[in-house]
C-alpha positions as CSV (number, residue, x, y, z in Angstrom):
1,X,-5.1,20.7,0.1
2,X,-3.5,18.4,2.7
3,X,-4.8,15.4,2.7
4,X,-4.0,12.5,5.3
5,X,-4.9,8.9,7.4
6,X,-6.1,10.2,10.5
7,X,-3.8,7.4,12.6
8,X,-0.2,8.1,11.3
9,X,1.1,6.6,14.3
10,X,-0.7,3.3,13.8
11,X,1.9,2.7,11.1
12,X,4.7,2.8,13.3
13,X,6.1,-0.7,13.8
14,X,8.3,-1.3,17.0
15,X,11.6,-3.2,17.2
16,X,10.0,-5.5,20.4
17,X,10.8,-3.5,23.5
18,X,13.0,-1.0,22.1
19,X,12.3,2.7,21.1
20,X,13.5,1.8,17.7
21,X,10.3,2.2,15.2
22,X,10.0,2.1,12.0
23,X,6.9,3.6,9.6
24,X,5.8,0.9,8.3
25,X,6.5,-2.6,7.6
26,X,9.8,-4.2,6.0
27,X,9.5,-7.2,3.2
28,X,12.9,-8.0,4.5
29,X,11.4,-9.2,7.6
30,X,9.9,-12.5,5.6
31,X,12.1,-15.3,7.2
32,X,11.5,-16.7,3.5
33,X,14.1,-15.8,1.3
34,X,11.7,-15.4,-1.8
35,X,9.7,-13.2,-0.3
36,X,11.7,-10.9,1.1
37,X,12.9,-10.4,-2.8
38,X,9.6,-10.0,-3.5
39,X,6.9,-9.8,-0.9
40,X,6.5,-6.4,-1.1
41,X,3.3,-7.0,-2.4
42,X,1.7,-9.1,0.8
43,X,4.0,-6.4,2.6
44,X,1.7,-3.4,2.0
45,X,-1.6,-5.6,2.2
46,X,-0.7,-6.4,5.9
47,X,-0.5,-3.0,6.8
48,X,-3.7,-2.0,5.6
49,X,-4.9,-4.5,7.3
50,X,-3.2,-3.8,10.4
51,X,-4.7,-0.3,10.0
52,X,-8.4,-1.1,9.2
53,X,-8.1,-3.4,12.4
54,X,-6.8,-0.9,15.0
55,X,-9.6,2.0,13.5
56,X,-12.6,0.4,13.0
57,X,-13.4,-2.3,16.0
58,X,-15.9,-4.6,13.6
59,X,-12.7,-5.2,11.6
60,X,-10.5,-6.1,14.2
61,X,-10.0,-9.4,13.1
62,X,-8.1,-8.9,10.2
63,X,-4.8,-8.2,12.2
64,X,-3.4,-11.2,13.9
65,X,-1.7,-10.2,16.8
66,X,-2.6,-7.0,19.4
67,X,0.5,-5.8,19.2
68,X,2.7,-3.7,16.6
69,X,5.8,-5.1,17.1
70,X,8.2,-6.5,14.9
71,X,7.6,-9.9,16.2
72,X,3.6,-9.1,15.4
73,X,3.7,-7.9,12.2
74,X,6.0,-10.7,10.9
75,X,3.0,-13.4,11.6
76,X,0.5,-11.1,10.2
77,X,3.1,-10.5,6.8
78,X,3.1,-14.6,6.5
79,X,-0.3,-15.1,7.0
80,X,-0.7,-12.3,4.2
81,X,1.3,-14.5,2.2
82,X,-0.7,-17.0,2.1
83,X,-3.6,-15.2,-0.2
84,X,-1.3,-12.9,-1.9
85,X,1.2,-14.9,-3.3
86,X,4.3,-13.7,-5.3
87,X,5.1,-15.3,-8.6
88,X,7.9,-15.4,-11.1
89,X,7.0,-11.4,-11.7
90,X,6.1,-10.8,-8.3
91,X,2.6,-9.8,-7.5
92,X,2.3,-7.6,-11.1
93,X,-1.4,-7.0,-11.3
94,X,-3.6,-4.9,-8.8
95,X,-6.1,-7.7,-9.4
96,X,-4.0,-10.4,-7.8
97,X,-3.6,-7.8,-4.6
98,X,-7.1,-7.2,-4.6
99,X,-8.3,-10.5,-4.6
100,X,-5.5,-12.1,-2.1
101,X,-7.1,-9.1,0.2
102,X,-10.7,-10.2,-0.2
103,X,-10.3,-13.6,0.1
104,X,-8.0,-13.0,3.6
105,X,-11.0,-10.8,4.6
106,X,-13.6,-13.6,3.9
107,X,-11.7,-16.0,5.7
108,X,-12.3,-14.3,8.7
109,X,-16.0,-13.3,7.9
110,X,-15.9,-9.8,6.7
111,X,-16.6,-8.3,3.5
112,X,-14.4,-6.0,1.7
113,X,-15.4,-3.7,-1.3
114,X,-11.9,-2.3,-3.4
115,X,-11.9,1.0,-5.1
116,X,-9.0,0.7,-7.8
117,X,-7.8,3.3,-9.9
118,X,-5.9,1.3,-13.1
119,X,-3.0,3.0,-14.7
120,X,-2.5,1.9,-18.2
121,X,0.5,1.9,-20.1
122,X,1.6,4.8,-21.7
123,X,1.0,4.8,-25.5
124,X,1.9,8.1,-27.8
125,X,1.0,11.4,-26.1
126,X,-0.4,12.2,-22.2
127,X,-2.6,10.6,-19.7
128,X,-5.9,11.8,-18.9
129,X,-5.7,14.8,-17.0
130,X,-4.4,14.3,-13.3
131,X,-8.2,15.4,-11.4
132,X,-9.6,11.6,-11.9
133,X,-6.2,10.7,-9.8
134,X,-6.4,13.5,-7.4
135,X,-9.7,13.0,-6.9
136,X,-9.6,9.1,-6.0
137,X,-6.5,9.9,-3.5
138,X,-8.1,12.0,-2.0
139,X,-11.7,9.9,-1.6
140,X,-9.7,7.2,-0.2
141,X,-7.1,8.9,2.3
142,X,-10.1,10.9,3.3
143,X,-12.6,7.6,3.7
144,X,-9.3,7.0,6.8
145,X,-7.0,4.6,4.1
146,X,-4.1,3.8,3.3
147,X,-4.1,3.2,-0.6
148,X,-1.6,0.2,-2.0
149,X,0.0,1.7,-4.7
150,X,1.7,-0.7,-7.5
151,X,5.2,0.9,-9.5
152,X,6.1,-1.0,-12.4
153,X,7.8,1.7,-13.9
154,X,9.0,4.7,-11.5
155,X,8.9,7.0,-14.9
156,X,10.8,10.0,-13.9
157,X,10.2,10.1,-10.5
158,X,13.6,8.9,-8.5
159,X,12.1,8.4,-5.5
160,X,10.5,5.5,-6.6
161,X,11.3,1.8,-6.8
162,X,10.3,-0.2,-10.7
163,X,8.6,-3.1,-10.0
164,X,7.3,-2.3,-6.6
165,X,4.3,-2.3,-4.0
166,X,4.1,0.4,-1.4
167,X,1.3,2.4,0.8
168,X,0.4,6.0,0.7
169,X,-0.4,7.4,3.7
170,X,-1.0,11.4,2.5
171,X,-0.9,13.9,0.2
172,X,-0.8,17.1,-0.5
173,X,-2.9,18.1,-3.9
174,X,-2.8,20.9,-6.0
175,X,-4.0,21.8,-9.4
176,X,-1.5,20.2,-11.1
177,X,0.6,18.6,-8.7
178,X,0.2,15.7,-6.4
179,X,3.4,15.5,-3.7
180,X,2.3,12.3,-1.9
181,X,3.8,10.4,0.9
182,X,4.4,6.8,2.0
183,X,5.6,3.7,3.4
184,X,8.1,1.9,1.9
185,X,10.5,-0.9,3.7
186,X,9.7,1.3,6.9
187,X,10.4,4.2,6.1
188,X,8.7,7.1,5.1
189,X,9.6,8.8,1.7
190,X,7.8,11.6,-0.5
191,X,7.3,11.7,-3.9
192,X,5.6,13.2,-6.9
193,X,3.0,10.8,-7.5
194,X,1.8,13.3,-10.9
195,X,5.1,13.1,-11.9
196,X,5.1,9.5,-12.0
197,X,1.3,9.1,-13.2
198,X,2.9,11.5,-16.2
199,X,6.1,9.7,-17.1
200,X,5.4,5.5,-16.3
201,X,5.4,3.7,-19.2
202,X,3.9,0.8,-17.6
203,X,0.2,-0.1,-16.3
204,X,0.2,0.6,-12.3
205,X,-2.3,1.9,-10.2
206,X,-3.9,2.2,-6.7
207,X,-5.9,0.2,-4.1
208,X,-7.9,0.5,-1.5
209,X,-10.9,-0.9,0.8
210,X,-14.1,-0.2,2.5
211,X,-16.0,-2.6,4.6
């Protein structure tokens, strides 16, 4: 079953004036040279955020700007930045995304509940079977979310960055297979997020929120 955000086109980010989009944001955009190594983190947050604010009008507020530029987005990345902040390892642990989101969201007076599903690392033998996965991705992409999804290890799946933040925006769920798609440094890749839940040999996991 296909299962997708109901406002793809909210994700796409526009060079200013210019036709030129992109689907999602960039963490190369960070005028901060640290963070554009390794924002990605605050990167994916902002577009969430971005997201909830332009489809549901009590959370406007947590988007800076009323705009999706480039221009736009880069203030609403910094000011991201400021709750979820990278450190030596980047931003390694779903709990420091989760609570740099809350804590933005309080700041402007709304209240944000997270739904996490925690990938641990991979000891001798399988995972649990893929339906508790399935079934969160699709409870959150069909509650209208994006989910934040957290690569330390890529496993086997190529398409995949280690070490890495990004935001799933849809999938497509079978049985025993979950081909998902995303943003990631604006663009838009697919993957196979069962492949990855199968093969990462480090915790991960995903992320998202209701108000």
């Amino acid at each position: 079953m296909h299962y997708e955000i109901s406002h793809p086109q909210l994700l796409e980010i526009r060079n200013g004036t210019y036709a030129e989009t992109t689907f999602g944001p960039d963490q190369v955009w960070y005028p901060d040279r640290w963070l554009r190594k390794s924002g990605c983190g605050p990167t994916s947050a902002s577009l969430l955020m971005a997201y909830y604010a332009f489809t549901r009008p009590e959370l406007r507020s947590l988007y800076i700007a009323d705009d999706l530029t480039r221009h736009s987005f880069i203030r609403q990345m910094q000011e991201m930045s400021r709750f979820i902040k990278p450190g030596m390892m980047g931003v390694d642990k779903i709990s420091k995304y989760v609570d740099g989101v809350i804590q933005f969201a309080n700041e402007k007076g709304i209240t944000l509940s997270p739904h996490v599903f925690e990938v641990g690392e991979k000891n001798n033998g399988r995972r649990n079977e893929l339906q508790g996965l399935a079934d969160f991705v699709s409870k959150g992409l069909s509650s209208d979310s994006p989910l934040g999804f957290l690569v330390l290890s890529r496993g086997n799946e190529t398409h995949l960055q280690n070490w890495h933040w990004i935001t799933v925006t849809g999938a497509d769920i079978t049985e025993d297979t979950i081909l998902a798609t995303a943003s990631d440094e604006g663009k838009k890749i697919t993957f196979d997020l069962s492949l990855w839940y199968h093969t990462t040999s480090m915790n991960g996991g995903l992320v998202y929120f209701t108000a």
